[in-house]
GUVOKE-933514 format. One record per residue (C-alpha): residue in three letters; x, z, y; chain. Coordinates in steps of 0.1 Angstrom, whole numbers, plus 5000, padded with zeros to 4 digits. Each point is the difference from the previous one (the first is absolute). Example, Ala and Ser with C-alpha at 12.3 -4.5 7.8 and 13.67 -1.06 7.14 Angstrom:
 rest   xx   zz   yy kette
  ALA 5123 5078 4955     A
  SER 5014 4993 5034     A
END
This chain:
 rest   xx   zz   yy kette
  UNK 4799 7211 1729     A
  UNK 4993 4995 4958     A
  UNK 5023 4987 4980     A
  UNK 4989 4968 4987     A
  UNK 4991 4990 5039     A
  UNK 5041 5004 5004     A
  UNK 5003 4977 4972     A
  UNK 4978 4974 5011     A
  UNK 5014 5000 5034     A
  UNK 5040 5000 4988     A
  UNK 4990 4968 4977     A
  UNK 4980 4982 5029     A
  UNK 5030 5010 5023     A
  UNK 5021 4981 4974     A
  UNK 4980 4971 4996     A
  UNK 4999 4993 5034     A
  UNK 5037 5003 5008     A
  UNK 5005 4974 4976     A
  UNK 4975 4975 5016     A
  UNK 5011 5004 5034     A
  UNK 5035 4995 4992     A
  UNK 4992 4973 4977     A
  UNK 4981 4986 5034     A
  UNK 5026 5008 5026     A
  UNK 5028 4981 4980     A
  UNK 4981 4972 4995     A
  UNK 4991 4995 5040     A
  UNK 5041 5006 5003     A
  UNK 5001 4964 4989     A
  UNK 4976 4984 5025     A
  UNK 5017 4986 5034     A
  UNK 4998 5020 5032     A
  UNK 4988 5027 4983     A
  UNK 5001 5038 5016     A
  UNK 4999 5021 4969     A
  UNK 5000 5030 5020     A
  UNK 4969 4990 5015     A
  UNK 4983 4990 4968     A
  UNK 5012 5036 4983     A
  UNK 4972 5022 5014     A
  UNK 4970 4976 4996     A
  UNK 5007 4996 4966     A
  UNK 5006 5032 4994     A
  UNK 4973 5010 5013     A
  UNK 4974 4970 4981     A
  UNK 5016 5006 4966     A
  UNK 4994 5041 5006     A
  UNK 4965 4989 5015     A
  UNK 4989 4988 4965     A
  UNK 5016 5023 4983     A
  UNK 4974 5026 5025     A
  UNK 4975 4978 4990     A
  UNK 5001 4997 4964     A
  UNK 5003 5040 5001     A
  UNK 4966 5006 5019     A
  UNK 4983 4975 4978     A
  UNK 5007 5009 4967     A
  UNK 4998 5039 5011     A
  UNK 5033 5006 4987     A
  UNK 5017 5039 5003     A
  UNK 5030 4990 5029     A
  UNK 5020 5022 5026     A
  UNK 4999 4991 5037     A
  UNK 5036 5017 5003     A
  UNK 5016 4980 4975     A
  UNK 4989 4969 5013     A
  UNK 5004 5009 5039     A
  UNK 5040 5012 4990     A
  UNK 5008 4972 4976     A
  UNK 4983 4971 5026     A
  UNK 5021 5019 5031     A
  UNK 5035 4996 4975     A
  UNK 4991 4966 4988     A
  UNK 4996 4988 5037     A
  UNK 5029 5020 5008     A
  UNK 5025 4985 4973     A
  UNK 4985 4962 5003     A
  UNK 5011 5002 5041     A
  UNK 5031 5018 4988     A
  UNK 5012 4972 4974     A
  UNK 4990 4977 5024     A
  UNK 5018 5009 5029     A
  UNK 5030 5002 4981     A
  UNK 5000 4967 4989     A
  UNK 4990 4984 5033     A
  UNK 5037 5014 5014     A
  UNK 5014 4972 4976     A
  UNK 5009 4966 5002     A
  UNK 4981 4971 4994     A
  UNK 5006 4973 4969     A
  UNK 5035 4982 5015     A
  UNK 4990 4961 5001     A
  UNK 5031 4971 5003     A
  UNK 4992 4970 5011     A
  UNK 5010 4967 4983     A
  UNK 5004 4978 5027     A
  UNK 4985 4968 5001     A
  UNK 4957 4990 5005     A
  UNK 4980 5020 5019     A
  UNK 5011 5036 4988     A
  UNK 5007 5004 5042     A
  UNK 4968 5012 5001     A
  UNK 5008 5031 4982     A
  UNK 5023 5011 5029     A
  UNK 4968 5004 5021     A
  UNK 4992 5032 4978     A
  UNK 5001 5033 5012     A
  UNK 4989 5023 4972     A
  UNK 5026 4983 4977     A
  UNK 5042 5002 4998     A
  UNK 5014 4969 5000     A
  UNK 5031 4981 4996     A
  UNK 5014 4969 4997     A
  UNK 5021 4985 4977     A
  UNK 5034 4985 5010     A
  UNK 5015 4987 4963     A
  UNK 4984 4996 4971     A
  UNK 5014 5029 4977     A
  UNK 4989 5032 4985     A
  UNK 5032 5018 5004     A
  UNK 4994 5030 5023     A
  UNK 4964 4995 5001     A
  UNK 4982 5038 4995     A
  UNK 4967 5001 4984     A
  UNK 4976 4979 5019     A
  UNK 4976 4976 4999     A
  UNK 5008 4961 5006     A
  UNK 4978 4976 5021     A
  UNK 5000 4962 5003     A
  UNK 4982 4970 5007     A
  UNK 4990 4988 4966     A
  UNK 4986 4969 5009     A
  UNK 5029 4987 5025     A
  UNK 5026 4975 4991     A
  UNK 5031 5031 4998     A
  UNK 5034 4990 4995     A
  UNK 5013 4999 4966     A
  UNK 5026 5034 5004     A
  UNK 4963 5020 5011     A
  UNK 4983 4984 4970     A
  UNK 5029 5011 4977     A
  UNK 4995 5032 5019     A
  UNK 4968 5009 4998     A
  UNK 5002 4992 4962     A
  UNK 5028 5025 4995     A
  UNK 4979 5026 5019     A
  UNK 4974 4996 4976     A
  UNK 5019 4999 4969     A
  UNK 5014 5037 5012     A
  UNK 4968 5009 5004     A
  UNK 5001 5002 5037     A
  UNK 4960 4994 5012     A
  UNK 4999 4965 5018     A
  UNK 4967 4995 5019     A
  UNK 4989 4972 5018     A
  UNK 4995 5004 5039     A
  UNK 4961 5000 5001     A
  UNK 4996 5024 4973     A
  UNK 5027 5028 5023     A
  UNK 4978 4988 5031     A
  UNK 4968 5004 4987     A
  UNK 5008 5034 4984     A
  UNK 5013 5013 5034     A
  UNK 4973 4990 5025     A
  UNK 4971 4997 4973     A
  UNK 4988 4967 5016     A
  UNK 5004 4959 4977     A
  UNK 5016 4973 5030     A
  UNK 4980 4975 5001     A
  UNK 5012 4965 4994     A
  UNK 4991 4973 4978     A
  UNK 4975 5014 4976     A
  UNK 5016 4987 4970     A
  UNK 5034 5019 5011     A
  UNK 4985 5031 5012     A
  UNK 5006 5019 4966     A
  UNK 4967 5004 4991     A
  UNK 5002 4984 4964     A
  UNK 4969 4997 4990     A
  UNK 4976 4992 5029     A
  UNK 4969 5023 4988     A
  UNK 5006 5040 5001     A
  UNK 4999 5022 4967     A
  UNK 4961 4993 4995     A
  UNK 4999 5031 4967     A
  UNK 5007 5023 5030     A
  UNK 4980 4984 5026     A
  UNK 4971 5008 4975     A
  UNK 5011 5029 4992     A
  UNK 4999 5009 5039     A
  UNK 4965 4990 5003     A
  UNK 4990 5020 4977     A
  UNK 5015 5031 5019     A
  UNK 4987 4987 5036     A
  UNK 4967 5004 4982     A
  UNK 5002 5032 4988     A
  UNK 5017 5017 5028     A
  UNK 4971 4984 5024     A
  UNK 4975 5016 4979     A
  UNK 5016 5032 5007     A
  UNK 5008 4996 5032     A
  UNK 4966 4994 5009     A
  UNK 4989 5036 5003     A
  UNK 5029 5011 5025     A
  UNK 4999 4965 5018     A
  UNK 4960 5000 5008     A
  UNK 5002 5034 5020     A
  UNK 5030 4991 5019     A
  UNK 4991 4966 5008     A
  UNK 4962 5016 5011     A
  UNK 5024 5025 5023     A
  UNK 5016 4970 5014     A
  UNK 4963 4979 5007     A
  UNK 4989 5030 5018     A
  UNK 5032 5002 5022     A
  UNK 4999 4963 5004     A
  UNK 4964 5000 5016     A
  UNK 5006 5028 5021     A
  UNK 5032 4981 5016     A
  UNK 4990 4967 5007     A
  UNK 4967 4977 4998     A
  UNK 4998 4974 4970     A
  UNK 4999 4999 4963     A
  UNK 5018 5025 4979     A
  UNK 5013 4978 4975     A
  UNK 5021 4962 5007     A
  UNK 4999 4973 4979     A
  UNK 5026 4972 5001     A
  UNK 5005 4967 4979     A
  UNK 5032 5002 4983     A
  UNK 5023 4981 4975     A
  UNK 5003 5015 4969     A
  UNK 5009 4996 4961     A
  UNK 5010 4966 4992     A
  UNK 4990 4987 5033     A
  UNK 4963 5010 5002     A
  UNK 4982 5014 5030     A
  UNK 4986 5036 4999     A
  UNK 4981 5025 5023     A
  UNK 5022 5026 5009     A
  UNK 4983 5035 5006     A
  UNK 5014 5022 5028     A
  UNK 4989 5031 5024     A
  UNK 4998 4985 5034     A
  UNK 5030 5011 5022     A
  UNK 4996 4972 5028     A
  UNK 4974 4998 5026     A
  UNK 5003 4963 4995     A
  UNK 4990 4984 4965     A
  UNK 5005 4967 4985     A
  UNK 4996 4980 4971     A
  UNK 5038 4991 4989     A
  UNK 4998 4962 5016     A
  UNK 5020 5002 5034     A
  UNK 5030 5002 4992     A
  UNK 5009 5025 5037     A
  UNK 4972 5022 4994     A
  UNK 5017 5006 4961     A
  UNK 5034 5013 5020     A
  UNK 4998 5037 5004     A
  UNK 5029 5006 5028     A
  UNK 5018 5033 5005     A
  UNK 4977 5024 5019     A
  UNK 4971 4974 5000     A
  UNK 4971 5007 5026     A
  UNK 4978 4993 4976     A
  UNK 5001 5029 4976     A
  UNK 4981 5034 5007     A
  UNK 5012 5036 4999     A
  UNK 4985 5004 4968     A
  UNK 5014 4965 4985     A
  UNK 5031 5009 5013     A
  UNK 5004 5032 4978     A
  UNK 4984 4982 4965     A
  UNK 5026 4972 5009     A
  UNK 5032 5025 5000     A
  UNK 4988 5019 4967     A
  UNK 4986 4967 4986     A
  UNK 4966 5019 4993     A
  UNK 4980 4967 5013     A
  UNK 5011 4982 4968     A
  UNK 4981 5022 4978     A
  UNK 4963 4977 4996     A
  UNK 5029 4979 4985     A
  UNK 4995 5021 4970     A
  UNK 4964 4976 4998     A
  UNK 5026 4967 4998     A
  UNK 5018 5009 4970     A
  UNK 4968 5012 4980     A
  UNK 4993 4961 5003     A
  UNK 5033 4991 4989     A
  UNK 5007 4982 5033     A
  UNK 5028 5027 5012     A
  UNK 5025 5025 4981     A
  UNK 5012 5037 5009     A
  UNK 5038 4980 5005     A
  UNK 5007 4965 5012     A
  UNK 5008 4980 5023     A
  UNK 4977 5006 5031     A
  UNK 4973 4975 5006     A
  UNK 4999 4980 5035     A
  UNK 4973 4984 5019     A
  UNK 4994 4964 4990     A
  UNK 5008 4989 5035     A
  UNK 5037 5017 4996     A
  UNK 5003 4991 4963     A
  UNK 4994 4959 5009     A
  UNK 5022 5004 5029     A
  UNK 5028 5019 4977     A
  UNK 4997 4974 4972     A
  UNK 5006 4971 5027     A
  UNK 5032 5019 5015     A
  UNK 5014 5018 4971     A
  UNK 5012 4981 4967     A
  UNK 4985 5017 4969     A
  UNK 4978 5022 5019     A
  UNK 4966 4993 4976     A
  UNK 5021 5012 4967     A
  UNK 4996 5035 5012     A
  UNK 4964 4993 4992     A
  UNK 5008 5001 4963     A
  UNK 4995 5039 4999     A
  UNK 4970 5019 5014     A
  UNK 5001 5013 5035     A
  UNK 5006 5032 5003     A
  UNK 4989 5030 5020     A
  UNK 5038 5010 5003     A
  UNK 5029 4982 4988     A
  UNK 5038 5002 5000     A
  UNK 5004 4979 5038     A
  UNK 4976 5023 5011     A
  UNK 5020 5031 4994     A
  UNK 5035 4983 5011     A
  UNK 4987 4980 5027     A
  UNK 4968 5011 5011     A
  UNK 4975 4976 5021     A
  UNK 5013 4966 5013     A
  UNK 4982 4972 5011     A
  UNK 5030 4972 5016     A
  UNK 5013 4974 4979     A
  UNK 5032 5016 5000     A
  UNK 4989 5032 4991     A
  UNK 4978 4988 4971     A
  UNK 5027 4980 4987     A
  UNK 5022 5034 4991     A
  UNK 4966 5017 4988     A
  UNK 4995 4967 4979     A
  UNK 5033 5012 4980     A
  UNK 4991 5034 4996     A
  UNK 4963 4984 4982     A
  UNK 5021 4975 4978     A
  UNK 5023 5029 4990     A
  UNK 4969 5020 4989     A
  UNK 4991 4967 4983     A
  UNK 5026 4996 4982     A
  UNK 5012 5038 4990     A
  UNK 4959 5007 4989     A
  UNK 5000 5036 4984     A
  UNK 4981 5030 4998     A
  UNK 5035 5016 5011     A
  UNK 5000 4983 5034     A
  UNK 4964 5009 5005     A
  UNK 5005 5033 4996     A
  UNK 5031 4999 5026     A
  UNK 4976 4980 5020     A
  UNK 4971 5027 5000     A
  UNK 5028 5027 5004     A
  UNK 5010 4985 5033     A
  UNK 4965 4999 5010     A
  UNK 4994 5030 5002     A
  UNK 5031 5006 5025     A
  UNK 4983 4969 5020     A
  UNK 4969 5015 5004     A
  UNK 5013 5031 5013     A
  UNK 5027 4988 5026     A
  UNK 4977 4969 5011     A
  UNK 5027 4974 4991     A
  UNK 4997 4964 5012     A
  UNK 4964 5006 5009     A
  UNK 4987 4977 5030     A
END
């Protein structure tokens, strides 16, 4: 073990204990957010480059200082972690008055409810109304007090959103959105990186998904990839490119034949296992090089479902406004859902990635991922 490989391997160390803390507090700030479950694939990515840039510029480096200081790293990250998790929750009080009801219905969240409108024995908390309801003049007063003591007042969407990470979905000019159109610097910004991590993908992806063809026409008789019209980016229809996991194939026009039901007869023994690790959606990789997909977004649907959607669900085209996606945040809270009622709750998991559109929440988003393709979540 030389010297100066020590050296190189205690700064690396360094560096990467930085970025992965920097990381981890950040994803502390996202809703419904595990950060114990996040600590170890980060850890792990941030140390992978750090491998990486090692063995590519040749650098002098020591496998024990790098094997001990990941192991501690991991080890103090879950310790900090679990510490924290054995204490309460932000304390919301309720203004009463509007619609802040709803907020009752959470579970991750302490709440209580105001019964006079005074600060006096009030601890440190956090104080919640209805901004936009017609509140007696004492709760007014109230809430102006409260922010002149520089108690934090929030309205009731904002604590609602933050705690289940999904937008309601009302009138779209009161659904908080602002600004109808999505931060379009990062949405540029993001294409840029879709591009450039297909073209690196493509070396791993092409063996894998020639592993998959062969498995595919061993198990069943038929093509080995499926194409299907879908609605995409600002409305327009797209080819979708996917290995075959159904015996059955069809175009994306009847609307039954679109519905993938909970052990469907219809899917192989081989589709059945690219389904639960999401390995079928790799040819998807061909979708974004034509700009007509992203990595993250908003999953496409089959223009039979999307026209039937749009004529049961108010506001269901806007989700249109960003490209699809070959995972997105409803896919990793909800998984796959096809009934009206179901697709209305993953509707305001898309408009909350709409609206909150940030390299930060794709990187939560392709954390969480990974955990779905290993445990199979809300595959169908």
């Amino acid at each position: 073990m030389s010297q100066q490989g020590v050296i190189n391997s205690g700064f690396g160390v360094v560096v990467c204990s930085f970025i992965s803390l920097a990381i981890l507090r950040r994803l502390r700030f996202y809703p419904g957010v595990a950060v114990a479950r996040s600590i170890l694939p980060v850890v792990a990515i941030v140390f992978g480059v750090l491998v990486a840039i090692i063995a590519g510029f040749r650098f002098e480096y020591s496998n024990k200082v790098i094997g001990t200081c990941f192991a501690a790293i991991l080890g103090t990250r879950f310790a900090i972690t679990a510490v924290r998790s054995r204490a309460k929750g932000i304390l919301y009080y309720l203004v009463p008055g509007g619609r802040i009801e709803l907020l009752k219905e959470l579970r991750g969240a302490p709440v209580l409810p105001l019964v006079s409108p005074t600060l006096d024995g009030l601890p440190e908390s956090a104080i919640v109304a209805d901004l936009s309801a017609n509140l007696e003049p004492e709760w007014e007063r109230f809430l102006a007090e409260a922010a002149i003591s520089g108690c934090p007042v929030y309205h009731y969407k904002q604590v609602w959103e933050a705690e289940t990470g999904k937008v309601r979905i009302e009138h779209l000019s009161e659904n908080g959105f602002g600004a109808l159109v999505p931060n379009f610097a990062y949405q540029k910004i993001k294409r840029g990186v879709d591009l450039f991590a297909s073209l690196v993908a493509i070396p791993i992806v092409v063996p894998i998904v020639a592993l998959c063809a062969l498995a595919i026409k061993w198990d069943s008789r038929g093509p080995v990839f499926f194409r299907q019209r879908r609605l995409g980016f600002r409305g327009k229809e797209f080819l979708v490119l996917k290995l075959r996991t159904m015996i059955e194939g069809h175009a994306g026009d009847n609307r039954n034949l679109s519905i993938t039901q909970s052990d469907d007869k219809r899917i192989t023994r081989v589709g059945g296992f690219l389904r639960r690790t999401r390995l079928d959606e790799l040819p998807q990789i061909l979708n974004i090089l034509r700009g007509e997909m992203s990595w993250i977004g908003p999953r496409p649907e089959a223009v039979s479902l999307s026209q039937w959607y749009e004529g049961e669900i108010p506001f269901y085209r806007y989700r249109h406004i960003v490209r699809p996606g070959i995972t997105g945040w409803a896919q990793v809270n909800l998984g796959h859902v096809a009934e009206v009622e179901q697709v209305d709750e993953k509707l305001q998991y898309d408009f909350y990635y709409i609206k909150n559109l940030s390299y930060w929440l794709d990187i939560l988003i392709s954390l969480r991922t990974i955990g779905v393709m290993l445990s199979g979540f809300g595959s169908k």
